[in-house]
N, C-alpha and C positions, 0 to 999 in steps of 0.2 A: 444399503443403509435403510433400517427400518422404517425413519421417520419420510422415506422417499426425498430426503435433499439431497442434491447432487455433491460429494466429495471436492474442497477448491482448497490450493492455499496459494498462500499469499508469503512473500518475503519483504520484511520489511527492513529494510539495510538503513545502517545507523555509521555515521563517520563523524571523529572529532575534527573541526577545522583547524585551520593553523595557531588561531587562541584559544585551541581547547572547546569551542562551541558544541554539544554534539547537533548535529542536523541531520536528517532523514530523507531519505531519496525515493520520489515520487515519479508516476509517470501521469504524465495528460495525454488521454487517447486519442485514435485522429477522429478526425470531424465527421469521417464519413465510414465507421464502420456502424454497422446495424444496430450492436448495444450497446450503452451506453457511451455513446461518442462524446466525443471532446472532454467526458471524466477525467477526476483526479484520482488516480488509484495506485497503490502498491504496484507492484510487478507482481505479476500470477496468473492462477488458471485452473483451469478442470485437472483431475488424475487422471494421466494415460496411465493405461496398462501396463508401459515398463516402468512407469516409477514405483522402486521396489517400497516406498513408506511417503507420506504427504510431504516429508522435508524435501524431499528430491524433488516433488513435482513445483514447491517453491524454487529452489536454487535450480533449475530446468529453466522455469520460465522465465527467469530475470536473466537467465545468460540470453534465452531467445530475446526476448523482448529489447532489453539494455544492454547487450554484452560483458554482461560482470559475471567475470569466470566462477568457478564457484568456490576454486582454491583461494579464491579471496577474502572469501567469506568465512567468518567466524561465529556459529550460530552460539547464539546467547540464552535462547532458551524460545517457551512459545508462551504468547495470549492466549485468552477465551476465544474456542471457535465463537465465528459472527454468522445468525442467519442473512441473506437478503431475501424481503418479503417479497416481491414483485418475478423474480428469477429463480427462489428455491434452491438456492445454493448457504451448502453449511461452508465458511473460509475455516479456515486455520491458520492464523498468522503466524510467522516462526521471524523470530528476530534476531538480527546477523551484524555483524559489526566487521566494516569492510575500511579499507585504508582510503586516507582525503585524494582527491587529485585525481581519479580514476579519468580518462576519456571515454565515454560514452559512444556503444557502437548499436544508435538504433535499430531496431524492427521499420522497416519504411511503411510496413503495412499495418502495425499495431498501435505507434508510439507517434506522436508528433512532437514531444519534449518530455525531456527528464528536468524534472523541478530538486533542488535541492536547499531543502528548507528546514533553516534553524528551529528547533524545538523551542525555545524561550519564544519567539515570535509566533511557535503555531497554538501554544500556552495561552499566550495573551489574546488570541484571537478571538476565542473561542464566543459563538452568538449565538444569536435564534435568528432565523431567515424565512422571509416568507417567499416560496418557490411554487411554481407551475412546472408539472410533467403531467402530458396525456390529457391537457385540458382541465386537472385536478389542482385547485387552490391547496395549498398546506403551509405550516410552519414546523421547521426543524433546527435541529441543531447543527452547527456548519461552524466551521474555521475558515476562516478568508485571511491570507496571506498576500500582501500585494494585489494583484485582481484574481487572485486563482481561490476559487470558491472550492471547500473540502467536504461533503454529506454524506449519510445514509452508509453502506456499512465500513466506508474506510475514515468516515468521523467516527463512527464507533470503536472500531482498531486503534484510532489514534487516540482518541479517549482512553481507554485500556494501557495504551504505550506511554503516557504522561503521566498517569495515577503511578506509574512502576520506575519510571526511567531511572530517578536516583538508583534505586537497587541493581537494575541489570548495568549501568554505565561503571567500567573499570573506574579508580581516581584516578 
């Protein structure tokens, strides 16, 4: 890649609940990996080498990570790749629309919860937060759902996925 960021993407799995809600299924990473630990982030990752196009490297790492096969998955289409500043990674969000009720088969070493959170509620969340990383004071934009706080490039995804959703959701 020219611009030197690293190739990522991201699956963003969208289910209607049993009244028709759609919600979107997140993961919180664990406490003790090296980046970004204890994050709120889609399922996803860097392109390996065998994934023959960024969709796969999406629906790869949601099976690793979450266990959601990927025949489950019904991609709907994709978002604006998202840079992040601090890592150099261009995502590629590709959005899939998967059936309610799934059991979730953790990564023990990636994933400490899968969060599945109504869209209307991540809608209405949406703030400005003043946060610390690295010693550095800032204010951002963030969705806080229940106590699970959403920033930086998967607030932006999820931004991107609320401006659209009527359109990409079947009635």
């Amino acid at each position: 890649d020219s611009s030197g960021q690293t190739p990522a993407a991201v699956l963003v799995p969208l289910f209607l609940s049993g009244g028709g809600d759609p919600h979107a299924v997140f993961t919180r990473r664990a406490t003790d990996l090296r980046r970004h630990a204890g994050e709120i982030s889609f399922p996803g990752g860097r392109r390996d080498p065998e994934d023959a196009a960024l969709k796969d490297t999406a629906l790869r790492e949601a099976e690793e990570e979450i266990g959601l096969p990927r025949a489950d998955v019904r991609l709907l289409g994709e978002l604006p790749p998202t840079s992040t500043f601090v890592t150099n990674y261009v995502i590629h969000p590709f959005v899939g629309l998967i059936p309610g009720g799934l059991a979730w088969r953790m990564s023990t070493t990636e994933v400490d919860a899968v969060l599945e959170l109504p869209l209307r509620a991540l809608r209405e969340s949406r703030t400005r937060t003043r946060m610390e990383r690295r010693g550095i004071s800032f204010e951002t934009d963030a969705y806080i759902v229940n106590d699970h706080l959403i920033w930086g490039a998967t607030a932006r995804i999820l931004e991107h996925l609320l401006e659209r959703v009527e359109e990409l959701l079947p009635p």
